[in-house]
C-alpha positions in Angstrom: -17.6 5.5 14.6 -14.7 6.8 12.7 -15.7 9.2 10.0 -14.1 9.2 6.4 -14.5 11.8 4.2 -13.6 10.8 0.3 -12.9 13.9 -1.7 -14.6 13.6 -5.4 -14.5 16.2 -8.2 -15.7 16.9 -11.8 -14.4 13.7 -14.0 -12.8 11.4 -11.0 -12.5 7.9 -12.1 -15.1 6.0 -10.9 -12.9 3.3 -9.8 -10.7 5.9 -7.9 -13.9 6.4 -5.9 -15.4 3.4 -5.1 -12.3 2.5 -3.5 -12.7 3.9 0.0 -15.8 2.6 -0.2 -15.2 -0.4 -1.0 -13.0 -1.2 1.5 -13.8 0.9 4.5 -17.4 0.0 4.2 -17.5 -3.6 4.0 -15.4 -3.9 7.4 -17.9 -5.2 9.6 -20.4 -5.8 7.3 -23.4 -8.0 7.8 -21.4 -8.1 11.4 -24.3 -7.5 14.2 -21.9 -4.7 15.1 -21.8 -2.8 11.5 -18.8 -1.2 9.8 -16.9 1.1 12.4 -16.5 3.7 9.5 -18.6 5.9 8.6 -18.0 6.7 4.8 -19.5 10.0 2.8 -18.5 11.0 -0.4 -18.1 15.2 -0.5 -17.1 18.1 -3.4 -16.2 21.3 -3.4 -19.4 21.9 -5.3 -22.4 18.8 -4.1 -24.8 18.1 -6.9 -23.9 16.3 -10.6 -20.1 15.2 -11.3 -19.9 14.2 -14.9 -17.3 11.1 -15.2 -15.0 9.8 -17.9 -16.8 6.6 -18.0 -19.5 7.5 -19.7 -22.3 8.5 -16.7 -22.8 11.2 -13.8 -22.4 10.8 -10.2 -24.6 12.9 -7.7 -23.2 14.0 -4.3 -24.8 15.0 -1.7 -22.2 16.8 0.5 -19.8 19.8 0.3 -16.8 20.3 2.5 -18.3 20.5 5.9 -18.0 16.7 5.9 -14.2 17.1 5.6 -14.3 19.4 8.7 -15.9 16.6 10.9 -13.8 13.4 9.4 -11.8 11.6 11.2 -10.1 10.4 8.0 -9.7 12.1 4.8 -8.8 11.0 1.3 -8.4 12.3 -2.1 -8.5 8.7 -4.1 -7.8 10.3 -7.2 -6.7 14.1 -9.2 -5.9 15.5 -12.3 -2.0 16.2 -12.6 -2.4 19.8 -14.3 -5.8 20.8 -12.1 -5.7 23.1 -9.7 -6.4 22.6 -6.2 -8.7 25.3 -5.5 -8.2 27.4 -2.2 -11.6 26.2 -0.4 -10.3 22.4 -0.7 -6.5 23.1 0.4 -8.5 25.2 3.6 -10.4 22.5 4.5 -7.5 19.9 4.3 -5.3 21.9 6.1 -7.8 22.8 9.1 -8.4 18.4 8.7 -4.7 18.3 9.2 -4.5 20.9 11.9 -7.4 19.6 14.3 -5.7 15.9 13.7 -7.3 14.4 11.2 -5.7 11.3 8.7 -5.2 13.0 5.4 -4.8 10.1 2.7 -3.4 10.5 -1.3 -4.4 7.5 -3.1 -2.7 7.8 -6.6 -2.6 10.8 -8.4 -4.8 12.2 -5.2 -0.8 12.7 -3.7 -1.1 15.4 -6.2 -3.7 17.2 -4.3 -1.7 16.2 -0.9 1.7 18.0 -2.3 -0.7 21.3 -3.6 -2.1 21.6 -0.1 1.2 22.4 1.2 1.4 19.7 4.0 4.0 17.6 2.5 6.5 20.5 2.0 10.1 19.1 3.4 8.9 15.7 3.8 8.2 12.3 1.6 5.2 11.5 -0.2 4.4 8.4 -3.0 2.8 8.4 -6.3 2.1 6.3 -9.3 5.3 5.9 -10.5 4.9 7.1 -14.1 4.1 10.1 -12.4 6.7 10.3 -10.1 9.2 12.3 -12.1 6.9 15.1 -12.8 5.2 15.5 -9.4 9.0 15.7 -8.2 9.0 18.9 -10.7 6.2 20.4 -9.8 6.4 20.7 -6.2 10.2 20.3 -5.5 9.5 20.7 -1.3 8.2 17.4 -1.6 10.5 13.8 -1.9 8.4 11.8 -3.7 9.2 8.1 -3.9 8.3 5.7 -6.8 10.0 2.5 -5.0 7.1 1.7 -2.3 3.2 0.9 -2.6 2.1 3.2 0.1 4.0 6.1 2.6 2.8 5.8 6.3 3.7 8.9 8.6 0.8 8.9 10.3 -0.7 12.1 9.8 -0.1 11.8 5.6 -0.6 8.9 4.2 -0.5 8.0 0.3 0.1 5.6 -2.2 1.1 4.5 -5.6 -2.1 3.9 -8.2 -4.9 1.9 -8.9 -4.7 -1.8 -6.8 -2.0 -0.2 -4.9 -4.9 2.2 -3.4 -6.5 -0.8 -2.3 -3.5 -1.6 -0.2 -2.8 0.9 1.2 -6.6 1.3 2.6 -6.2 -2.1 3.6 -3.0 -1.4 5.5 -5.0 1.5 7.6 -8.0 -1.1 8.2 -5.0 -3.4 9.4 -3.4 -0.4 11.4 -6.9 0.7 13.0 -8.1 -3.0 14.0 -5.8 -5.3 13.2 -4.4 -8.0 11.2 -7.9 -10.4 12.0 -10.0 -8.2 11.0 -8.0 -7.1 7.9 -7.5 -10.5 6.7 -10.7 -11.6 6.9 -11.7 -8.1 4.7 -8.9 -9.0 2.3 -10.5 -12.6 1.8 -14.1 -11.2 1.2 -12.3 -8.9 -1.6 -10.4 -11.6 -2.8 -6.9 -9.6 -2.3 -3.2 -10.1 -0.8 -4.0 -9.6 2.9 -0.5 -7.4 2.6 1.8 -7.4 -0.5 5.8 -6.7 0.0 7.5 -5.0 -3.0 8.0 -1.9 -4.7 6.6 -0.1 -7.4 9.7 -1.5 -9.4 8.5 -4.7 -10.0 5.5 -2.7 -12.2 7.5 -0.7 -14.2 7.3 -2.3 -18.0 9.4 -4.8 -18.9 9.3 -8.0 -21.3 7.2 -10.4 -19.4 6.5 -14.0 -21.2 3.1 -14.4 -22.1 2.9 -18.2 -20.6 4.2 -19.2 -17.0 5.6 -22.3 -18.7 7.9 -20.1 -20.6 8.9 -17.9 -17.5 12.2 -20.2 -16.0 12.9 -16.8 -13.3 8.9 -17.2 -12.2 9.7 -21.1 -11.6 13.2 -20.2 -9.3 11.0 -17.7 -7.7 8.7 -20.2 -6.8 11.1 -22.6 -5.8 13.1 -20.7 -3.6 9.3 -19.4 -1.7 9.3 -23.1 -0.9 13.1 -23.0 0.4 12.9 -20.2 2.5 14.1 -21.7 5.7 17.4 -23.1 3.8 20.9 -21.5 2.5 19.7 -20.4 -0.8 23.4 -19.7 -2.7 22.9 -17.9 -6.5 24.6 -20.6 -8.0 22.4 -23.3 -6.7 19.2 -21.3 -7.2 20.4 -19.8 -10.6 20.4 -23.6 -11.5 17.1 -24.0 -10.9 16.4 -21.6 -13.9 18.6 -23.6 -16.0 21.1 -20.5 -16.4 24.4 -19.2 -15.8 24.9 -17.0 -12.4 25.4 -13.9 -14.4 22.2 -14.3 -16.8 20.2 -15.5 -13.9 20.6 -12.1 -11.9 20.7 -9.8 -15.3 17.0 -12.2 -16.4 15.8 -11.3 -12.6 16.5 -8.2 -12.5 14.8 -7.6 -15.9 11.2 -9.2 -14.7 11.3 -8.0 -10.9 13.1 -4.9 -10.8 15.5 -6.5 -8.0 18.3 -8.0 -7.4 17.7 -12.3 -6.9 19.4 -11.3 -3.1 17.2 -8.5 -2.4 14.0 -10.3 -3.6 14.9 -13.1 -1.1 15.1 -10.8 1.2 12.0 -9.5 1.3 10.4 -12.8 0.6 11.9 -13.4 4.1 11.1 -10.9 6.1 7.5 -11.5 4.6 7.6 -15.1 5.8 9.0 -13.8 9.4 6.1 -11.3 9.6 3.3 -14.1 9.1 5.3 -16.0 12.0 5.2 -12.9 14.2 1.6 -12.1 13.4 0.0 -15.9 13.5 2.4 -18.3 16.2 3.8 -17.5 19.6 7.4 -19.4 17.9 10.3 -17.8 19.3 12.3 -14.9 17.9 15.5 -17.5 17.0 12.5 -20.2 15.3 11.2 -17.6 13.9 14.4 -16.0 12.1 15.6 -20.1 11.4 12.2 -20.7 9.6 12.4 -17.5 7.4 15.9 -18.3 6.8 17.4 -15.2 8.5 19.8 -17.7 11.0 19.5 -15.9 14.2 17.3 -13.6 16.2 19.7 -10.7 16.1 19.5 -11.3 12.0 15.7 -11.0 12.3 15.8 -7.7 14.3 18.3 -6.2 12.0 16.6 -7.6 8.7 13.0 -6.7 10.2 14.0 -2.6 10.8 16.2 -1.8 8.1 12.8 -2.9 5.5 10.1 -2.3 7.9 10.8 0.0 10.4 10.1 -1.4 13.4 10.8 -4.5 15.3 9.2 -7.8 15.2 8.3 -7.3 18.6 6.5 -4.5 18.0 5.0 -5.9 15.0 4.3 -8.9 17.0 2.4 -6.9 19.5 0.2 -4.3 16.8 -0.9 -7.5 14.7 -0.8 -10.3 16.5 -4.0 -12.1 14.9 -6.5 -13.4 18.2 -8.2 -15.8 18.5 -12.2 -15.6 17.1 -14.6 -15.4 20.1 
């Protein structure tokens, strides 16, 4: 039984908190087996927590829960409150004796205050980026990614993004199977690629029919395993090369090359994780040409091989 211990406080979001929830207890569910997590919700101070949606919340434990979790995340904070010196304690001795300290959205706040992200890289929301940068300038904080993994810290960008990002660790804990079929009960993207860019506002058209850079995107998902030049594809929008990549740029937040990209190295991570195909059939059907492409490709976004990737989520068969 791994042990999760979900930090709330005096008006958390009520979304915010149901999130661990949500996700870490309805793995295994209805499963003869149960959920593997064991999930308890814990305050500084148990009892009433009033809520900014219009009710109260009772909780039941105080911080010795986060002194026997396994896991421990903050789904939410307040960017100008405090962390008060009994909750940075008890994350830090979490931290020291091993534990999995998670931020989910503003709750990287409460990560950067407790000190353990001095010198290293953490990720908000990114409308909150800038600010957290100011306020704890020991910290790198990225706005470009959905969710940081270093093991020991984990945190991500806000709202759905929380949801991935606890996803990803059911993924990392028991694998892709068990992760996918989770992501199908809650009706989300068993993983989503991108950045935070593609959130930042910008003029979207109110119909798809109206959208010509959603229809090339679509068209080139379909073309992946072909030469996709700019010209050709920028023709499927029914615009010039030079409008096409300033009209992409506008209503992704990428480049039309960098997009393709990723949709690539997406496509070659389903391959990895769901065939036995070969390395070089694998990097032709993505589009990447040659195995050495794939490797190359596969680190410089992801970090890792897709051997190694192969070998952490290689979906098995049902028994």
């Amino acid at each position: 039984m791994h042990s999760v211990a979900v930090l709330a406080f005096d008006q958390i979001s009520p979304f915010h908190l149901s999130v661990p929830s949500l996700v870490f207890g309805r793995v295994g569910a209805g499963a003869e087996h149960g959920t593997p997590y064991q999930v308890r919700v814990c305050a500084e101070s148990p009892g009433i927590l009033s809520t900014p949606a219009g009710f109260d919340i009772i909780v039941q434990h105080g911080l010795e829960v986060v002194d026997e979790a396994d896991t421990v995340v903050i789904p939410s904070w307040q960017r100008h409150r405090p962390l008060p010196d009994p909750s940075r304690a008890a994350l830090r001795r979490a931290h020291e004796r091993g534990a999995r300290i998670v931020g989910l959205c503003l709750g990287s706040w409460a990560v950067a205050a407790s000190g353990l992200a001095d010198g290293r890289e953490l990720t908000t929301h990114w409308s909150a980026a800038a600010e957290l940068a100011r306020a704890f300038p020991a910290v790198r904080v990225r706005a470009d990614t959905l969710w940081s993994d270093h093991g020991d810290l984990i945190t991500s960008a806000g709202v759905a993004a929380a949801l991935d990002c606890c996803l990803h660790l059911v993924r990392a804990d028991l694998g892709s199977r068990t992760a996918t079929d989770l992501a199908r009960a809650l009706v989300l993207a068993p993983h989503r690629s991108g950045s935070q860019a593609q959130y930042i506002p910008v003029a979207v058209p109110d119909a798809l029919d109206d959208d010509p850079v959603e229809h090339a995107m679509v068209w080139a998902r379909t073309h992946l395993d072909e030469a996709i030049d700019l010209d050709s594809w920028a023709r499927t929008a029914v615009m010039s090369r030079r409008t096409f990549t300033r009209r992409f740029r506008e209503r992704t937040g990428s480049s039309p090359q960098q997009w393709l990209l990723h949709q690539r190295i997406d496509r070659a991570r389903l391959l990895l994780e769901s065939t036995d195909d070969t390395m070089d059939r694998i990097a032709s059907d993505a589009g990447l040409g040659t195995a050495v492409n794939l490797r190359h490709h596969f680190h410089r976004v992801l970090g890792t091989t897709p051997a190694a990737h192969r070998a952490q989520f290689r979906l098995q068969p049902t028994r």
